[in-house]
C-alpha angles and dihedrals in degrees: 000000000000125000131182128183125204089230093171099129096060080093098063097054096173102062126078089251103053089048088053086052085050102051114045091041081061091051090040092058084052108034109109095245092182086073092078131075111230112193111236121229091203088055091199102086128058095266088198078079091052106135109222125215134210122206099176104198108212126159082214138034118271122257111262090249092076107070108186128202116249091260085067114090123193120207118184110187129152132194133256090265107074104179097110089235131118091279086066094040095054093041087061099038097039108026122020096020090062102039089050086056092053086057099044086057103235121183093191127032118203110202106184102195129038103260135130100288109132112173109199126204125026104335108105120234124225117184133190115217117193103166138334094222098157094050083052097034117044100179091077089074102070099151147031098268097040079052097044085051104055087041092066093040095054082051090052098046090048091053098043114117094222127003124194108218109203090213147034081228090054094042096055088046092057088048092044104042106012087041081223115171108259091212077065098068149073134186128219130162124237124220143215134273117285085232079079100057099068125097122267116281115202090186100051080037091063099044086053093052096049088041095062089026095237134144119216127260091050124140111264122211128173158086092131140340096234114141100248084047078077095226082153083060106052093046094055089050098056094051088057093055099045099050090045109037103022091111090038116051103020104022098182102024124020106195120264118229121241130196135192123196138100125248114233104186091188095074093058122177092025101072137050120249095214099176092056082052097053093055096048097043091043101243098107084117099046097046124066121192126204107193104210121344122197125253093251094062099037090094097045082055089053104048102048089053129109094217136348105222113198114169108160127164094227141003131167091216108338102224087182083068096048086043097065094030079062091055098036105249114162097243138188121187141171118298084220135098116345105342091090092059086049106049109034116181092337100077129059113235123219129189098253087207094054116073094191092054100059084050102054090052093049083047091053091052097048094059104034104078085176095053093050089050085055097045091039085054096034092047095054097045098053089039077068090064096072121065144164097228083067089045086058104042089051094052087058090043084061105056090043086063103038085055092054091052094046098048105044103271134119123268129249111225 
C-alpha cells in the first residue's frame, strides 16, 4: 500500500503546525506498522505482509533531526512560481502536488493541515483540520488572494473523504458552520514537541535566563501577538494588578511581564503592536519583550515563570497551553474555544472579554502559593494524557478503515 503525506510545513519549524508535521513524522518513522491489518484490494495474499510505502511530499528537505526508514521516500519539488506567497502555495497544494501523487500511485493522501488539495479518483483523502479561523474570523481575509485561498480550501475540507479534527471545539465548528458530515470526522488530539519531554536542566535553565536577562517567578505571555491571542488583554490586566496589589502581594518585587512573539507589521490589523501599547499604557519598564525566541529555549521559559496567562478569544487546540501545563508552569486561559478541552481541571479559567476578570484571577495566583502548587502538579500530570504515540495509531485506525470502506468491507468503528 502506498501512502503520501502533504509535509510542507517541515519548512516552517517554528509554527504549530510545522512542529505537528515534525513530529509525527518522528513517531511515523518508529511506529511498528506490522502491527496493523491492512485489508487487501486484491483479497488473494496475506495482506498482513503487505509491504507500505511513504512518499512524504515537502517543497524543502527535512531538518537532520527526522531520520526516516528506507520505505519512506522523500520527494522536494516546487512549482514554476518561485516567490514564497499564497499563488505558489496554491500551485503546489492544489495543482502539482496532486497530480505527483496520481502518479506515485497512492492509495491514501495525508494532508496535514486544512488547505485546497483535493485528490480525485480512487486515492483516498485524509485531511487534518486544526481550526477553520477565517470562516470564524472575517477579517483574515483582507484581500482577494487570502479570500480566494481559503475559498478553495473550504471546497477541499468539505470533499475530503475523512478529516481528523484536532479538537471537540474544531469538530463542532466544521458541523455548525462548514456543514461538514460528523460521521466524516474524527478527533484526535495533537501533542507537544519532544524538546518538552526531557528532564529539567538548571544549567540550560540559567543560560536561558541570562540570555534573555530575566529573573524567575515573572508573568509569561506568548505564542503570537496576533490580535484574537489577547495580548491587549493581558497587558491591561496586569496594570490593574500591579497598581493595585504590588504592596500586597510582592512587597519588595512585583513580577515583571514578559512577552514573546515577533511583530510582523505587514499583517496589520491583524496583530497587536504591543510595544506601542506599553508606552502608551506606562508600563515600558514593567514589560519585557523577547521578539522571537528559538524552540530550544521555549521550556526553560516556561519553567522559570510564575504563570503563564493565555486568554485568547479563539484556538483551534492551543499548543502554547499544553506547552506550559508540560513544564509545570501554574496557567489561566481563556474559558473560551478549545482551552477548556486542553486544560481540564488543571488550568484557571478567566472571561477573555472582561479585563477585570483576568485580573482578578492573576491576582488570585500570585498570591496563592498553594494554588500554584496545585495548578504546577495538576498541569504536568494531565500534559501526560496527550501523546504522539495516540495521534499516530489513530491515523492508521483510520486507513484501515477507509480500505475497508472502499473495498467492500465493514467498518471498524
Amino acid at each position: 500500500m502506498k501512502i503520501g503525506i502533504n509535509a510542507s510545513f517541515a519548512r516552517k519549524s517554528n509554527t504549530g503546525i510545522g512542529q505537528v508535521t515534525l513530529n509525527f513524522l518522528k513517531k511515523l518513522g518508529e511506529f511498528p506498522v506490522s502491527s496493523f491489518y491492512f485489508p487487501d484490494k486484491s483479497r488473494t495474499s496475506n495482506a498482513k505482509t503487505l509491504k507500505q510505502q511513504f512518499f512524504i511530499y515537502l517543497e524543502e528537505d527535512l531538518p537532520g533531526r527526522v531520520k526516516l526508514p528506507e520505505n519512506f521516500q522523500k520527494q522536494v519539488f516546487l512549482p514554476i512560481w518561485k516567490r514564497d506567497d499564497l499563488i505558489r502555495k496554491i500551485w503546489w497544494e492544489k495543482f502539482s502536488l496532486p497530480r505527483l501523487v496520481r502518479r506515485n500511485g497512492c492509495d491514501i493522501f495525508l494532508s496535514l493541515y486544512q488547505c485546497p488539495t483535493i485528490i480525485n479518483g480512487s486515492v483516498r483523502h485524509i485531511m487534518v483540520v486544526h481550526d477553520i479561523i477565517p470562516k470564524l474570523f472575517p477579517e483574515y481575509l483582507n484581500n482577494f488572494r487570502k479570500k480566494t485561498y481559503w475559498r478553495l480550501t473550504e471546497k477541499a475540507i468539505k470533499k475530503a473523504d475523512k478529516i481528523i479534527a484536532v479538537s471537540r471545539r474544531t469538530e463542532k465548528d466544521l458541523i455548525r458552520h462548514l456543514g461538514v458530515n460528523p460521521a466524516k470526522i474524527t478527533v484526535s488530539h495533537i501533542d507537544v514537541d519532544e524538546i518538552y519531554k526531557s528532564e529539567a536542566d538548571e544549567f540550560a535553565d540559567g543560560k536561558v535566563l541570562k540570555k534573555y536577562g530575566l529573573k524567575r517567578g515573572y508573568i509569561l505571555n506568548g505564542g503570537g501577538l496576533e490580535v484574537r491571542k489577547n495580548t491587549e488583554g493581558v497587558m491591561r490586566a496586569y496594570k490593574i494588578v500591579f497598581k493595585k496589589n504590588k504592596k500586597e502581594v510582592f512587597v519588595n518585587d512585583f513580577p515583571q511581564l514578559v512577552i514573546w512573539g515577533k511583530l510582523m507589521p505587514q499583517l496589520a490589523p491583524l496583530v497587536t503592536d504591543a510595544e506601542k501599547l506599553a508606552k502608551e499604557m506606562n508600563l515600558a519598564t514593567r514589560v519585557k519583550f523577547l521578539d522571537f525566541v528559538a524552540q530550544e529555549d521555549l521550556p526553560s521559559l516556561y519553567r522559570n515563570a510564575g504563570m503563564f496567562v493565555y486568554p485568547s478569544f479563539y484556538e483551534g487546540f492551543g499548543l502554547p497551553v499544553l506547552e506550559a501545563m508540560s513544564q509545570g508552569v501554574p496557567v489561566i486561559a481563556s474559558k473560551c474555544s478549545s482551552l477548556p478541552e486542553v486544560g481540564g481541571d488543571s488550568v484557571l479559567y478567566c472571561d477573555p472579554e472582561n479585563i477585570q476578570d483576568i485580573a482578578m484571577v492573576m491576582r488570585n495566583v500570585l498570591a496563592n502559593k498553594e494554588l500554584r502548587e496545585i495548578l504546577s502538579r495538576r498541569g504536568k500530570e494531565r500534559s501526560k494524557n496527550f501523546s504522539w504515540e495516540k495521534f499516530t495509531e489513530k491515523f492508521f485506525h483510520i486507513i484501515i478503515n477507509e480500505r475497508r470502506d472502499f473495498y467492500g468491507g465493514k467498518r471498524a468503528y
